[in-house]
C-alpha positions in Angstrom: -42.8 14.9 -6.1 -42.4 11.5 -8.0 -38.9 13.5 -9.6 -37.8 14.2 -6.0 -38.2 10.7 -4.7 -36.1 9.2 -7.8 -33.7 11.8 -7.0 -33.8 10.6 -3.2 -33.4 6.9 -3.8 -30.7 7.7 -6.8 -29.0 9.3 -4.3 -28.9 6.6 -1.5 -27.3 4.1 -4.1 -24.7 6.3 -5.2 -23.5 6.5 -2.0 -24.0 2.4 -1.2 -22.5 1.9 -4.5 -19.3 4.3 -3.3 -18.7 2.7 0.5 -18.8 -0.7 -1.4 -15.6 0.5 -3.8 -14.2 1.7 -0.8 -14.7 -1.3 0.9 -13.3 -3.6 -1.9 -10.5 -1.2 -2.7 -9.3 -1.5 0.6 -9.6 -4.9 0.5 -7.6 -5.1 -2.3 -4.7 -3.3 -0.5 -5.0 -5.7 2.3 -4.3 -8.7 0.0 -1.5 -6.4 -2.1 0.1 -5.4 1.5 -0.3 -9.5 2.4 1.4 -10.9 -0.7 4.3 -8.2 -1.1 5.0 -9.0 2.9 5.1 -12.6 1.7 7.7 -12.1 -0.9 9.8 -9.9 1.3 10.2 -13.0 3.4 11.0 -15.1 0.2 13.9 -12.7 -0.5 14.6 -12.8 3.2 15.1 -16.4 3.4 17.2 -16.3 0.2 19.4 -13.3 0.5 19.6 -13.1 4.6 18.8 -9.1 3.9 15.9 -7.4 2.5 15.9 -5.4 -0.6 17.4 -2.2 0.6 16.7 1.2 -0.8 20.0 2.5 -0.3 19.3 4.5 2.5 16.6 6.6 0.6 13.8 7.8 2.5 10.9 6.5 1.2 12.6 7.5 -2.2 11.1 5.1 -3.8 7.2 4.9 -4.6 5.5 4.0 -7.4 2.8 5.9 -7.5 4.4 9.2 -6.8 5.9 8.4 -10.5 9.7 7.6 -9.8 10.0 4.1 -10.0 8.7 0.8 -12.3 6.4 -2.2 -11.1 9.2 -4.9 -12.3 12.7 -5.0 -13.3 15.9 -3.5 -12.2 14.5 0.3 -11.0 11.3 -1.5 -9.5 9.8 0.5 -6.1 11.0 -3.2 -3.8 14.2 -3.1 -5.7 15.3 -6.7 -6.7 11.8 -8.5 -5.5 10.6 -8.8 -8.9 10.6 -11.5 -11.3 11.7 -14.3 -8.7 9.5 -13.4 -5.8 6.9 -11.8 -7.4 5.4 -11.2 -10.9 4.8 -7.2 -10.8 4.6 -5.2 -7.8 1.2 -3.9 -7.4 -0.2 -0.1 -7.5 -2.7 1.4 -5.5 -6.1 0.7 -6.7 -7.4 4.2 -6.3 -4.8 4.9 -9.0 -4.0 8.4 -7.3 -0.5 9.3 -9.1 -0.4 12.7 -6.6 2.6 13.2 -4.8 3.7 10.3 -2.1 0.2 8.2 -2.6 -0.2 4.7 -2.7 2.7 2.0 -2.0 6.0 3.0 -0.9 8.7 1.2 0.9 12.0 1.7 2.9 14.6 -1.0 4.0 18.2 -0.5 5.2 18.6 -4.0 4.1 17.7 -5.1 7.9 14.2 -4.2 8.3 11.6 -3.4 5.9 8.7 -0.8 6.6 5.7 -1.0 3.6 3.0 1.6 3.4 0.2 2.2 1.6 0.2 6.1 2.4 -1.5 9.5 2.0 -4.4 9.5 -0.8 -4.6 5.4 -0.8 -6.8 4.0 2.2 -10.4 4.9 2.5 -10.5 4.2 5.5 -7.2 3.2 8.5 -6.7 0.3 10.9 -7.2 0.7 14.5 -4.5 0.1 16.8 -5.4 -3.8 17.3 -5.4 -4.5 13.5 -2.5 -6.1 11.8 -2.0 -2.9 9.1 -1.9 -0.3 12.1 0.9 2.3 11.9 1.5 4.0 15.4 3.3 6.8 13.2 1.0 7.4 10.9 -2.4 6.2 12.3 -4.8 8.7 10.0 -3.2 8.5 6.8 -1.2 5.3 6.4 -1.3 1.3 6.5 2.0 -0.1 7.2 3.8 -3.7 7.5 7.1 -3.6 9.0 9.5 -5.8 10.8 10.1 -4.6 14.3 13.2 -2.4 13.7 11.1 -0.1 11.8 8.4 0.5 14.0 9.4 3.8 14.6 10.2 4.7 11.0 
């Protein structure tokens, strides 16, 4: 009985213990999505254009193992060192297939997701992160142009 009741309790924070990682992780990709928003605006300002992907889509995410965190071949091509140290990577860490941050410009507008296996949990449609395209298994910040992307 004693056994069972440890077991019980055990069990209860495990799960606590989970929901708060979630909670922080997601967190964490609120302030990732915040500060790579703020340097796209830097290189806005600077360059009247945003980093453009060439007219890939969404060819370019780090997670899914094809591009770096700085330099020339960085996922934000050209954002990095001047407007920001390192791009960030998911927290979660999944490397699968399109997960964590990708992003697509035409050089005009920008659309930034934190896609597929990231989030633990998604905006509803009043929050700042909602993505009318992809409301279950995306967070996206985009200029209006992209709204539909």
């Amino acid at each position: 009985m004693v056994i069972a009741i440890i077991g019980l309790l055990a069990t209860i924070v495990m799960v606590s213990l989970n929901t708060a990682r979630g909670k922080a992780r997601d967190a964490k990709r609120r302030g990732d999505m915040k500060s790579l928003s703020l340097a796209l605006e830097m290189y806005y300002d600077a360059n009247s254009a945003y980093p453009s992907t060439g007219g890939v889509w969404w060819g370019v995410c780090v997670n899914g193992g094809s591009k770096a965190t700085s330099g020339a071949s960085a996922y934000i091509p050209g954002l990095t060192p001047t407007y920001i140290a390192t791009l960030p990577t998911d927290p979660r860490g999944d490397t699968s297939g399109w997960s964590g941050y990708i992003y697509q410009s035409n050089g005009t507008d920008y659309k930034l997701l934190c896609h597929a296996n990231g989030p633990e949990s998604f905006p509803g449609s009043s929050d700042a992160f909602y993505d009318p395209i992809r409301p279950t298994w995306a967070w996206a910040i985009y200029t209006p142009g992209a709204s539909s992307w």
